[in-house]
N, C-alpha and C positions, 0 to 999 in steps of 0.2 A: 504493500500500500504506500501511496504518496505520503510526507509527510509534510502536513498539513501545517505547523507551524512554520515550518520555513517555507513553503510556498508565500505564506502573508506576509512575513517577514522580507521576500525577495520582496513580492509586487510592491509592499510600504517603502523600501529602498531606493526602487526606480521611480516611483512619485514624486519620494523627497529630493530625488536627483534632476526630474524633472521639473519642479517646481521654479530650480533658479533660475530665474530672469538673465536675459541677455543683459551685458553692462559695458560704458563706456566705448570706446571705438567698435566695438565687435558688435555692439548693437546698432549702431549709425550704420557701419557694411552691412547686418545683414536686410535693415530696411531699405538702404539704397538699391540691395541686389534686386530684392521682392519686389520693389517699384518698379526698378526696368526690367524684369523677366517674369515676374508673374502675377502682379498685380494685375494687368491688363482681363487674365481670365478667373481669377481669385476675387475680385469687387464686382464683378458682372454681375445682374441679377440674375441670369439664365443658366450660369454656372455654377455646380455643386463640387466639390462644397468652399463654402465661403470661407472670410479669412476667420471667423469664431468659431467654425468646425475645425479647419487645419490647428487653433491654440490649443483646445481642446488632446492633443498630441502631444507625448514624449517628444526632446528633441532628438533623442539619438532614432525615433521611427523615421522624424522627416528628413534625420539623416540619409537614414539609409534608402527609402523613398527617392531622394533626389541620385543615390548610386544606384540601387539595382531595384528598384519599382515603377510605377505606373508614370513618376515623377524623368526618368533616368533620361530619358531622347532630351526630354525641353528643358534638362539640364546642363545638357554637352555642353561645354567653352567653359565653364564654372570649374577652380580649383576644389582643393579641397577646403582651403580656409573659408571661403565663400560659403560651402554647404554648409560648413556649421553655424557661419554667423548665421545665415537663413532659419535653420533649425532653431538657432536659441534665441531670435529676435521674434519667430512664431509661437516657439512654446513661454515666451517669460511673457506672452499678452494676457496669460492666463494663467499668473501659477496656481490656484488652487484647483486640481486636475479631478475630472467624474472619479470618483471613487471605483476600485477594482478588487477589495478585497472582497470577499465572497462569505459567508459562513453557512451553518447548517452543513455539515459533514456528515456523510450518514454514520451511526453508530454500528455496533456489533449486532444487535436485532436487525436492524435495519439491512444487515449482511446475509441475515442468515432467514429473516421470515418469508415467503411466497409471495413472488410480484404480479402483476398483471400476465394472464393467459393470451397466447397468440401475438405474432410478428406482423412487423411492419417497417422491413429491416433494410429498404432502399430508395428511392425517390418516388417506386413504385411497389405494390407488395410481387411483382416482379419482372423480369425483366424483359418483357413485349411492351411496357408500358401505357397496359389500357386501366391503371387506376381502380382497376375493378375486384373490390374484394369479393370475390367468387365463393360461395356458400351461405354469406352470410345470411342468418334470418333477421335482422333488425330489421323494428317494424317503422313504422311513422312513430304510433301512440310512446314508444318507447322515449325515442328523441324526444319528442316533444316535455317528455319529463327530465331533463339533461341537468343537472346542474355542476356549476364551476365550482371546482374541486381543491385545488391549489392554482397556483401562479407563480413562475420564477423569472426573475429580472434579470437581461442582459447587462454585464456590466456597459455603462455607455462611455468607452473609453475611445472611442473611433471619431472620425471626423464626421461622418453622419450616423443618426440613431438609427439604428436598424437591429431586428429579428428577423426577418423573413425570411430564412433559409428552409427546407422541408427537413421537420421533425423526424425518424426512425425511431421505432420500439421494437425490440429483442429481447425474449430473456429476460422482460420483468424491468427493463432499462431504458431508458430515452436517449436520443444522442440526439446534440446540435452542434454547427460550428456556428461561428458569427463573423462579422466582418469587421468586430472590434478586438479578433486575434486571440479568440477561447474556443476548445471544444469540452465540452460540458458530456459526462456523463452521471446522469440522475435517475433513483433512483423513482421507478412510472407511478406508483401509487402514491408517495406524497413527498416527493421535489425534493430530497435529499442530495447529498454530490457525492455519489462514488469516487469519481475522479476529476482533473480537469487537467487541460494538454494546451502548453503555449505554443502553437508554430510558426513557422518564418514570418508569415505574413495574413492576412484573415481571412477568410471563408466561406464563400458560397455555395460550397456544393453540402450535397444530404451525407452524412456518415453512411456508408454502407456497409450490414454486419454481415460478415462470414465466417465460419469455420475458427470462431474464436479470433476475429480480427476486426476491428473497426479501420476502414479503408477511405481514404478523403482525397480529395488535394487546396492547397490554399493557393491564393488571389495568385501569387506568384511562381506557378506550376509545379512545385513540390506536393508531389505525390506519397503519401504515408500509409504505412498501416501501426496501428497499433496491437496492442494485446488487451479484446473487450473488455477484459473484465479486471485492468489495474491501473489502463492509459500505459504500460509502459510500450514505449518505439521499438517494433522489429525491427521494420525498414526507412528508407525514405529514399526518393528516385527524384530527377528531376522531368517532365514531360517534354519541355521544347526549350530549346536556349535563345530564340530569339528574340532578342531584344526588349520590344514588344508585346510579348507573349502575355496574355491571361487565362485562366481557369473562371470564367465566368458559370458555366455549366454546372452539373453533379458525372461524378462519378458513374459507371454500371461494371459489378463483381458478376462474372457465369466462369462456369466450371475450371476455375482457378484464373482465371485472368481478371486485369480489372482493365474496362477501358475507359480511355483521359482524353475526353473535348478539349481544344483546346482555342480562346479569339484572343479580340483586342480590343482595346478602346483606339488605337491608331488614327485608325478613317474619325474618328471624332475631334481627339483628344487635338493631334499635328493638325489635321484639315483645319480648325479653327483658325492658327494662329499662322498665319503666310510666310514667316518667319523661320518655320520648319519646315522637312522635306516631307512627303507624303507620296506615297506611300509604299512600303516595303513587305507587312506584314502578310503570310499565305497560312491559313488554316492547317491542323493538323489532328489524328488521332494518333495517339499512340498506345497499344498494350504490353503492361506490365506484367511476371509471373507472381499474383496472390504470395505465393509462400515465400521466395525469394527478392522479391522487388526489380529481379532484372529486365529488362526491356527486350519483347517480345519482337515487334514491329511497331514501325511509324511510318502511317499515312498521310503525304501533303495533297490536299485538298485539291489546289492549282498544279498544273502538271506541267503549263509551262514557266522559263525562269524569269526571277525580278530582269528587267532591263530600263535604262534610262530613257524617257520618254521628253526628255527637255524641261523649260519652265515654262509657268504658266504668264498671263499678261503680268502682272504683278511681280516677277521673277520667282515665285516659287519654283523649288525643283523639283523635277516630277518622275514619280517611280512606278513600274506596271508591269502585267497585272496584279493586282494585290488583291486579298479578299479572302473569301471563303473561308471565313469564322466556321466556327461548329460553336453553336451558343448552346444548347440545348444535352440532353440527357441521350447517351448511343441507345439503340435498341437491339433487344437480337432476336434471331429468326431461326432457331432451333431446326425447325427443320429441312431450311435449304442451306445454314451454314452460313448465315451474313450477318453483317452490322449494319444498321442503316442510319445513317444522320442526316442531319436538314443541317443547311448551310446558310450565311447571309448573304448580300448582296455584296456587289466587287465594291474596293473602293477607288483603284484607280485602273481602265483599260489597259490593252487591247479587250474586248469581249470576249467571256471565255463560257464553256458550257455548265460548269459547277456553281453557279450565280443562281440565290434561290433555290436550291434544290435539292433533292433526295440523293446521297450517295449511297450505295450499296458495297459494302466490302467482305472480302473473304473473313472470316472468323477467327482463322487461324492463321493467315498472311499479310493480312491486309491489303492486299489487292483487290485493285477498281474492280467491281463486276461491270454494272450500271450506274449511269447517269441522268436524271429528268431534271431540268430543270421548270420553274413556274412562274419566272418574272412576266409580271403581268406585261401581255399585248399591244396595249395603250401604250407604254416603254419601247416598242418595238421588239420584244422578248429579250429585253436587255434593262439592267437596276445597275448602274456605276453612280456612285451618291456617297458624298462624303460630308464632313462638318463645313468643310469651303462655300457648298452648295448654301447654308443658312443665312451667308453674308453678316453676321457678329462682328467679324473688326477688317472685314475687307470687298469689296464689291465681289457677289457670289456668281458674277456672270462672267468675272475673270478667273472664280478659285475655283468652281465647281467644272467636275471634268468635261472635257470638248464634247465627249460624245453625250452628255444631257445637257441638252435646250430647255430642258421645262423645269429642272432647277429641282425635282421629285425626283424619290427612289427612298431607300430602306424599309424594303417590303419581303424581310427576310423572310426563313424558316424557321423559327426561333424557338416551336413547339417542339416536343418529342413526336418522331415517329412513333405510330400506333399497329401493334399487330395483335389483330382480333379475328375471330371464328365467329360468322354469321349464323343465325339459326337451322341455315339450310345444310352448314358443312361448310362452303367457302370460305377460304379463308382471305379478308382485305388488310390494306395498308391503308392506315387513316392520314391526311398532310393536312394542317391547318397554317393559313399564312396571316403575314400581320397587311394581308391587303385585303383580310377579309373574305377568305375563301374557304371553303372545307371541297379537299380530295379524297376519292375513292379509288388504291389500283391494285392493279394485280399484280403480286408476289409472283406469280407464274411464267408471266410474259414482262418481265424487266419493266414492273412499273408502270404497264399502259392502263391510260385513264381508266375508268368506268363509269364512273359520273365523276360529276361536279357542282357543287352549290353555293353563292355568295350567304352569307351568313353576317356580314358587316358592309360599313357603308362604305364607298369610296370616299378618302377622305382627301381632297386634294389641298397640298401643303411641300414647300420646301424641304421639310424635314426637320429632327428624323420622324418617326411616322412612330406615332402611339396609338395606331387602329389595330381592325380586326384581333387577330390571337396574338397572345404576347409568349406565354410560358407553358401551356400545357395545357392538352385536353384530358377527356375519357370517354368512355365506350364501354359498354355492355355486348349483349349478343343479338339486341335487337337496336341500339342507338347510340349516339355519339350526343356527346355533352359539350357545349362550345365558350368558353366564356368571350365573350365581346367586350375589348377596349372603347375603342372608338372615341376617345380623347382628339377635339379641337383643339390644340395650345392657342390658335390666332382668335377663339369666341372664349377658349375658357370655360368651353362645357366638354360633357359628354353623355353620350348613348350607351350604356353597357346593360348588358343583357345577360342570360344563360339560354343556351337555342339547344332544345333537340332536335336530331337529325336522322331518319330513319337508314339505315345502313343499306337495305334493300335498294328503295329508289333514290335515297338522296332527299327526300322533300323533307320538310322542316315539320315535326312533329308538335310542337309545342317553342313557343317563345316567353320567356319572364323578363321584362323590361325593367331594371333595378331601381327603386322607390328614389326620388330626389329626396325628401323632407329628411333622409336619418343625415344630411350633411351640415345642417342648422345648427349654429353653433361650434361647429369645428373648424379645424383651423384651416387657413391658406393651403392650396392641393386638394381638397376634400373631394372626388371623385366619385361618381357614380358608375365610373367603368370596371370590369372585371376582372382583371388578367390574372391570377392564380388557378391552378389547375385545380377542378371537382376530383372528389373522391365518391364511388357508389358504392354502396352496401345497401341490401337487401331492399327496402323501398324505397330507400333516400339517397339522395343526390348532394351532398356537403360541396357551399361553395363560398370562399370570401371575395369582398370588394375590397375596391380601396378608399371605401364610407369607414373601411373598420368594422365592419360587421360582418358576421359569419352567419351562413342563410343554409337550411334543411330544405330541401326541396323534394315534393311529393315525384316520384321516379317518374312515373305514367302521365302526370297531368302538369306540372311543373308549377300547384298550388304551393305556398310556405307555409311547414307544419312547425316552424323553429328558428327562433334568429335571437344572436347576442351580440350587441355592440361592446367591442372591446375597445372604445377609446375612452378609459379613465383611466384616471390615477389610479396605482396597486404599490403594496406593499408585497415584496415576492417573500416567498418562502426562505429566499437566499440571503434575507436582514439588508435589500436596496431597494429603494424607492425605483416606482417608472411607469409608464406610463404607453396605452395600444396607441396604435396608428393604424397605416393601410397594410390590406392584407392583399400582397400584389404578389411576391413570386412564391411559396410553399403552399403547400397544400395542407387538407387533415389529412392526421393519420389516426388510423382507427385500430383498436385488437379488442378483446371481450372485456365488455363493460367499460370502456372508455374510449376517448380521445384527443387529441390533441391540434393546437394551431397556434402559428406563432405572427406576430402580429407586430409591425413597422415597418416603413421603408421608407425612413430619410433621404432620397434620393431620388433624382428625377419628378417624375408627378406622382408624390406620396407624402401621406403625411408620417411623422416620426414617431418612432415608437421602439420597444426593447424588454415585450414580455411575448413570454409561452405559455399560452392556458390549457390547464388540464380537466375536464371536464368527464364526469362520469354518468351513464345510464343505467335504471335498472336490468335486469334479466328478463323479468315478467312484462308484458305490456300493459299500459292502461291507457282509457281517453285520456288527452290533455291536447287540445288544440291553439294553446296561447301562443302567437307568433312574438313576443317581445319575452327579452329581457325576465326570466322567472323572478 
C-alpha cells in the first residue's frame, strides 16, 4: 500500500514550493516574455485557459509545459532562463494554490468488506463500443427511485476545472484520471481512496481494467499500466514522439494489447497564431503488449510524407498534408480481425483520403485494410480547416488553407466507431459525425454505405464546429442513440437533443429536444446541447448535457423517467469543497445497484466543475415517476 503520509507531505511540499512568487528582475522577464509571446492568446476571451487558470499552476508544471507539452512548438527561441521566469511570474499571480491534499483513505474494512457486483471496466463495458449493457433488467420505476449516494471532488489543481473523463468500475472499484494530473482509485460503494497515481502529465482517457492492470495514457502520450489493486507502475511506454502529439482519446485493452489514439491541438493551437508554422502533425495508432509495455505496431494515419508547401499571404510557413487525429476510442471487430477509428479533418493539404473517416486496420499489424472517408459534399469531399481559418489575430482568408474558400470544415469523426448485431443477424458499423450525420455500413464489403441519416442541423460557421456528435454514441439491437451538439458560438445558442434511430431503415424513431429553462441561473456556457455519450441498460437510456444534468430516458419512447442536476456546491467525500458543471465528454457507468457520472468541463463550451457522483438504485422496482431532483 501507498503511504499515505508522505504522499500529503510531498503534494504540501510542492504547494509550498509553488507558492513563491516570482521576485525582482526574474519577475519583470518573465512578464515581458508573457506579453510578447503569449499574452496575445492567454487575454483572448475565446481562448482557454486564461491567464487565472494558467496561476492556478505549479511553476515547475509551466515549466515543463513550455519544454515538453502542449506549450513546447510556441515556445521555441525561449532559453531556459526565460521558461522559468514565465513559470514563476504565472504561478507567484496566485500563491495560494487549489488545494491537492486529499483525505478519506480507505481503512482495513474498507479493504476487506464486498464492493459493488458487476464491471464497467472501459470507456465501454466492451470493446465494439455500443454502450450497451446487454442483460441488464433495470427497469424505468427502478431509476426513477435513484438517489445520490456519495460525491468525490476532483482536486482542482489544473488550469481548467474539469471531471469529465469516463468513470470505470471493476472489482468493487472506481477508476478516474483527471486533467488536473490524478488517477484516483476509490473505493464504489462509499468514495474511499485505495490509491492515487501522479503521472507525467493529466488525463483524458477512461482507466481501462484488465487482468489485474489499470491501463491509461496521459495528455502527453505516456502510456501506463499499473497494478489494480495498489497503483503500483508495471510499465510505462511512450505512444508517438512527435512533437505535437496528444492523447486526447481513451485507451481500448483486447486480448493482451492495448490500443493508443493518438491527435493534436496543432491545427488549432499554431493555426491561431501566424507566427508559427503549421502544420506538421499526422495521426497515429499505436499497440502496446498489456503485460510487457513493449510496442507492438504503429499506424500513421496519412500515408503520405510532411513536405513544405510554402507560406501563406501573411508569411506563415506552410506544412502538408497534416491531419488525421484519431480523437476518439479504437474499436474492435473480433471477428474479421480489425481496428476501426474515425479520424479528423486534414489541417493543412495536399487532399488526402483519410480526412473524416473510418480507418480499418489489421489487429494484429496494423495494417491499412480500408478507407471511407465522409467529409461532407458541400466541401467538395474535402475538410482542410485549421485555427487560421477563425481569423482571431490575423485575416483568415490569408491563414486558412488555399484549398477552402468558404472559410468551414472540422467536421470530424470524433465518435467511436460502433459494432452492433441487428435483430435480424447482421451485423452494422455505426459512424456519427460532428456534421450531423449518423452512418450505416457494412463490415463485409469494406465499409459501403447502407443508409444514411442527418440527425443534426447544418451548422454553417468558420469554425471549429460544435455540431452534430461530439464524443460518443450507443446502440442496442434494434436502435442507435444520438446525442446532438449543435452549438451556434456566433447566436450563442443551441439545439441538443437525444435522436433514436432505427438501425433497420435509418429513420428517426423518436426525438427528445433538451428543456432550455434547467440553464437559468447558471453560469456563462450553460448549454442545452449534448455531447456525452448515453449508456443503455434494460429500459433506460442514461444521458448528460452540458445544463449539468443527467437525464433517464424511457428506451422505447424517449419520455424522462429521471433527471439530477448536478451543478451545486458539494462537499466530497475526499474532505474538498467543489462544485458540477457540464456533462460533455464521459459517460455513466453502470454495474448492480449503482452508478456513476462525472460532471465539469472547464473548457471550451462548458461550464466548470470537478465532482463524481455516485448514485444508487434499489433491486426491487416501484412506481416513482418524478422527473427532478429527489
Amino acid at each position: 500500500m501507498p503511504d499515505r503520509n508522505l504522499t500529503r507531505h510531498i503534494l504540501s511540499a510542492a504547494l509550498l514550493f509553488a507558492a513563491a512568487p516570482a521576485q525582482g528582475a526574474d519577475a519583470l522577464m518573465g512578464e515581458q516574455v508573457f506579453s510578447e509571446r503569449c499574452a496575445q492568446c492567454h487575454s483572448s476571451e475565446v481562448i482557454e485557459p486564461k491567464v487565472a487558470g494558467l496561476a492556478k499552476l505549479r511553476p515547475e508544471d509551466i515549466y515543463r509545459s513550455l519544454w515538453s507539452g502542449i506549450m513546447r512548438e510556441a515556445a521555441v527561441g525561449l532559453n531556459d532562463a526565460e521558461r522559468w521566469a514565465v513559470a514563476r511570474y504565472l504561478g507567484g499571480l496566485a500563491p495560494e494554490k487549489p488545494s491537492a491534499e486529499v483525505s478519506n483513505f480507505c481503512n482495513a474494512e474498507a479493504l476487506t468488506q464486498g464492493g459493488v457486483a458487476g464491471s464497467w471496466a472501459a470507456w465501454a463495458p466492451d470493446a465494439r463500443n455500443s454502450r450497451h449493457l446487454s442483460g441488464s433488467g433495470l427497469t424505468a420505476a427502478q431509476v426513477a427511485r435513484a438517489r445520490l449516494k456519495w460525491a468525490f471532488v476532483i482536486p482542482d489543481t489544473g488550469s481548467t476545472t474539469n471531471a469529465g473523463n469516463q468513470p470505470t468500475v471493476h472489482d468493487g472499484r472506481l477508476y478516474i484520471g483527471s486533467r488536473s494530473g490524478f488517477v484516483f482509485a476509490l473505493d464504489a460503494r462509499g468514495g474511499c481512496i485505495h490509491w492515487l497515481y501522479r503521472p507525467v502529465a493529466g488525463v483524458r482517457s477512461a482507466i481501462a481494467v484488465d487482468d489485474g492492470k489499470a491501463i491509461f495514457a496521459d495528455y502527453e502520450n505516456y502510456v501506463y499500466a499499473l497494478e489494480s489493486a495498489t497503483g503500483k507502475l508495471l510499465w510505462r511506454n511512450k505512444a508517438d514522439e512527435q512533437p505535437s502529439a496528444r492523447m486526447n482519446g481513451s485507451v481500448t485493452v483486447y486480448d493482451g494489447k492495448v490500443f493508443v489514439p493518438v491527435s493534436t491541438n496543432q491545427g488549432f493551437v499554431n493555426a491561431l497564431d501566424p507566427r508559427l508554422p503549421c502544420c506538421t502533425f499526422q495521426g497515429t495508432v499505436t499497440a502496446f503488449d498489456t503485460g510487457t509495455g513493449s510496442r507492438l505496431w504503429q499506424t500513421r494515419i496519412v500515408e503520405e510524407p510532411i513536405r513544405e508547401l510554402g507560406r501563406s499571404p501573411s508569411g506563415t510557413m506552410r506544412y502538408g498534408p497534416s491531419g488525421g487525429s484519431v480523437w476518439s476510442v479504437p474499436t474492435v471487430d473480433a471477428r474479421r480481425g480489425l481496428l476501426y477509428v474515425g479520424t479528423s479533418n486534414q489541417k493543412t493539404g495536399p487532399p488526402i483520403p483519410e480526412s473524416d473517416a473510418v480507418v480499418a486496420l489489421d489487429l494484429h499489424t496494423g495494417e491499412k485494410k480500408w478507407v471511407r472517408s465522409f467529409a461532407p459534399a458541400r466541401f467538395g469531399g474535402i475538410d482542410i480547416w485549421n485555427g487560421g481559418c477563425v481569423g482571431v489575430f490575423a485575416d483568415p482568408e490569408e491563414e486558412c488553407p488555399p484549398e477552402n474558400q468558404s472559410l468551414e470544415g472540422d467536421r470530424d469523426i470524433g465518435a467511436p466507431i460502433v459494432v452492433q448485431t441487428r435483430r435480424d443477424g447482421t451485423e452494422i458499423l455505426l459512424v456519427a459525425s460532428k456534421d450531423g450525420m449518423l452512418y450505416a455500413l457494412d463490415p463485409s464489403r469494406n465499409g459501403e454505405v447502407i443508409w444514411e441519416t442527418r440527425v443534426g442541423k447544418i451548422i454553417q460557421i468558420r469554425g471549429p464546429s460544435f455540431g452534430g456528435v461530439e464524443h460518443g454514441i450507443a446502440a442496442d439491437t434494434e436502435r442507435a442513440y444520438i446525442p446532438i451538439a449543435d452549438i451556434d458560438v456566433i447566436e450563442n445558442t443551441a439545439a441538443g437533443a437525444l435522436v433514436a434511430v432505427d438501425l433497420g431503415s435509418g429513420e428517426i424513431a423518436w426525438r427528445a429536444d433538451a428543456a432550455d429553462d434547467w440553464c437559468n441561473g447558471k453560469p456563462y456556457r450553460c448549454y442545452t446541447s449534448m455531447t456525452s455519450p448515453p449508456t443503455i441498460a434494460g429500459e433506460v437510456v442514461f444521458a448528460g448535457a452540458n445544463d449539468g444534468v443527467l437525464r433517464a430516458y424511457d428506451r422505447k419512447t424517449g419520455e424522462i423517467v429521471w433527471a439530477f442536476d448536478t451543478v451545486f456546491r458539494v462537499e466530497g467525500v475526499n474532505g474538498l469543497s467543489g462544485s458540477g458543471g457540464s456533462i460533455s465528454r464521459g459517460g455513466t457507468a453502470l454495474v448492480d445497484g449503482m452508478f456513476f457520472q462525472s460532471s465539469g468541463y472547464g473548457q471550451g463550451l462548458g461550464m466548470p466543475g470537478n465532482v463524481v457522483f455516485a448514485f444508487e438504485y434499489p433491486t426491487t422496482p416501484a412506481v416513482d415517476t418524478s422527473p427532478r431532483n429527489p
